[in-house]
Structures are given as structure tokens and as C-alpha cells.
C-alpha positions, 0 to 999 in steps of 0.5 A: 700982757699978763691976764688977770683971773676971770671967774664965772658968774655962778660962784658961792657967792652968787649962790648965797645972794641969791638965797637972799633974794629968794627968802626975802619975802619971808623975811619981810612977813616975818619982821613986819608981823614980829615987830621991833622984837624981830628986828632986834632978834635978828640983828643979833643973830646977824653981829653974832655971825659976822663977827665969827666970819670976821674972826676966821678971816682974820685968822684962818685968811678964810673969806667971809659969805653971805652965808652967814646973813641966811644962817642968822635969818633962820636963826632968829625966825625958828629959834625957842624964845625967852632964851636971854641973850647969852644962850641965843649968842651961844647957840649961834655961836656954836652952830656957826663955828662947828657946823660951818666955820672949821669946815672951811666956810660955806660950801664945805660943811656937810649940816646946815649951820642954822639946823646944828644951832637950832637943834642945840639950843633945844636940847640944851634948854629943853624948856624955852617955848619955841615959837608959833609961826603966824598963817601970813609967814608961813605963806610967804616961804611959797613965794620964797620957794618958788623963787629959789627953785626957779633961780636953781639955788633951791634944790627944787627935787627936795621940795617937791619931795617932801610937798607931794608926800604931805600932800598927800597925808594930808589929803589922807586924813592924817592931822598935819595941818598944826605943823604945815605952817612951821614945816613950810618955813623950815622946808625953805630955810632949812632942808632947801640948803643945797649945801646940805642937802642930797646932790643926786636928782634921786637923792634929792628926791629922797631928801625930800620925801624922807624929811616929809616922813619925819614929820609925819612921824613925829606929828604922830608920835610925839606928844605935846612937842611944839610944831617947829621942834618937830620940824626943826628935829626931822630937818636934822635927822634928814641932813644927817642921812643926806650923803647916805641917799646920795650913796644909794642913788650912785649905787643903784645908778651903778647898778643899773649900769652893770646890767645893762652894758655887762 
């Protein structure tokens, strides 16, 4: 009798949906407080993204993920507004396929698709307002995040990273609370990718604390920038050094191994 593959319960797709799941209180808050123009938005970002998964399917035999449906939330919650139609399918468009796709799908890339497309669309068109997230969404990524972190498809190291350390500037005196709310949403959508972010349980950590102080830095320095640009900016910087963090805690673990077996 010839046997079929079997596969595990834990594939990437079993990840992604569960992603789903965990930001769907998000998703929610955001489309009932936004509105027929939210829904709009997102709809957009959801045909834009599934065509270029169905363009690689067809061409690369590359499956389509659900992935993508959390890159288009992302998207149309933290994008700039007043874009216009062809720069917001651009964006998409770009981070999608450069940050994504090339690399073989979701599971493969090193930078969060919706970060690369965010981070485009606000350096090419510098002037787009970004958007003010409303108290009401941003408390919804607590539910969002504690959902992910319990179904261990959230990084629950570099969350509580980068809370601890705005916790506390913030019980220090430090002017963050402008940025909480877009910081919040950006920490969940963004930086909790376990994909993109630091593998190692110190680097994840360390993904964590490092994109606190981006933002920290930033709340400080830059002047006049909208509070989900600031995020938006550290939540790039960090993805960037995040296999950097995990290369120092291989190296210290290795390290510290030396020095204790000889």
C-alpha cells in the first residue's frame, strides 16, 4: 500500500491563519471606527497582493499564503493617505514582490513585506499625511498581541522587549505618550513578524529592546515627524540589524560555551 505525505499541524500556513486570527481584534476596531473608506482601503490592498501571489503561482509554481491578507492589513492601517490609487498599488506592488515574493514566498524573506512597502511609500512621496490612529485601535493590538504571543505565533520576547523599555521611559518622564498608540500598532503588525524578526530568545529580546529605543530616539530627535512615521522608520532600522542580534547571541552562547567546557 503506497502512503501519501502526511504533514504537521505547525506548517506557514497554519502560522499565517493564526496571525489572522491574533490581529483580528485590530482589524475590526480599525474598519468599524474607519468606515466605508477603511474597507475600501483595504480591499485594495487585499486584490493588489493576491494578484502578485497568483502572478508568482502561475509563473514560478510558487504557492500562494495567507500572508499576504496580513501584509494588506498592515498596509491599509499604517499607510500615508490622500496617496491616490496608483502610488498606494505601487507601494504594494513593490514591497510585495521585492520583499517577499523573489524570495520564495513568506518564510523566506529577511524584511517584512509591509515595512519595505510602508517605508517606500514614505520616502517617495514625503508629503502624503500619514495617518492618526484613534485610542480605540491602538488598544486593540493588546488583545491582538496577547492572542499571538499565547498561540506562539507572535515573538512574545520581542514584544515584551520593547514594552518594558517604553514602560519604563515613560514612567521616567520621557514625552512618549504622542507615539504610544501608533508604536502599539506598529509593534503588532510589524516587528512581532516572526519571520522578520530575531530567532534567538537573546535576540529576540534584543529586537525587542532595540526597536523601543529607535522610537525613543526618534520621539526625541525628529521634529514635526507624524508618530507612525517614527514607528514605521524604527520598525525598518530593527528588521534590518535583526540577523545581526541573532549572530551576537550565537556568538556569546558560543562564547560562553568555550569558557565553560574548554
Amino acid at each position: 500500500m503506497t502512503r501519501g505525505l502526511t504533514h504537521g499541524l505547525w506548517d506557514r500556513e497554519t502560522v499565517a491563519l493564526l496571525l489572522l486570527v491574533a490581529v483580528m481584534p485590530l482589524a475590526l476596531t480599525w474598519l468599524w471606527y474607519g468606515g466605508f473608506d477603511a474597507a475600501g482601503r483595504l480591499a485594495l490592498a487585499l486584490v493588489v497582493s493576491g494578484l502578485w501571489h497568483v502572478i508568482f503561482m502561475l509563473v514560478r509554481a510558487q504557492p500562494p499564503s495567507f500572508a499576504g491578507a496580513l501584509t494588506a492589513l498592515a498596509v491599509a492601517i499604517l499607510a500615508p493617505e490622500d496617496l491616490g490609487f496608483v502610488p498606494f498599488v505601487l507601494g504594494i506592488s513593490f514591497g510585495s514582490v521585492m520583499a517577499e515574493l523573489v524570495f520564495g514566498g513568506w518564510g523566506r524573506n529577511v524584511l517584512n513585506p509591509a515595512t519595505v512597502t510602508l517605508a517606500f511609500l514614505g520616502f517617495g512621496f514625503a508629503t502624503a499625511p500619514w495617518p492618526h490612529m484613534v485610542l480605540p485601535v491602538a488598544w486593540a493590538a493588546i488583545p491582538a498581541a496577547i492572542i499571538g504571543m499565547v498561540t506562539g505565533v507572535m515573538p512574545a520576547r520581542v514584544i515584551l522587549g520593547a514594552v518594558i523599555v517604553l514602560g519604563a521611559a515613560e514612567l521616567g518622564g520621557l514625552p512618549l505618550e504622542p507615539v504610544l498608540p501608533a508604536v502599539g500598532l506598529v509593534l503588532v503588525l510589524l516587528v512581532a513578524d516572526p519571520v522578520a524578526s530575531a530567532s534567538t530568545r537573546l535576540g529576540g529580546w534584543l529586537n525587542g529592546i532595540v526597536f523601543a529605543l529607535l522610537v525613543i530616539m526618534f520621539t526625541l530627535n525628529w521634529a514635526g515627524a507624524a508618530p507612525v512615521r517614527m514607528a514605521v522608520s524604527a520598525a525598518l532600522l530593527t528588521s534590518l540589524i535583526a540577523p545581526l542580534l541573532d549572530e551576537t547571541a550565537i556568538a556569546l552562547w558560543l562564547f560562553h560555551r568555550r569558557r565553560r567546557h574548554g
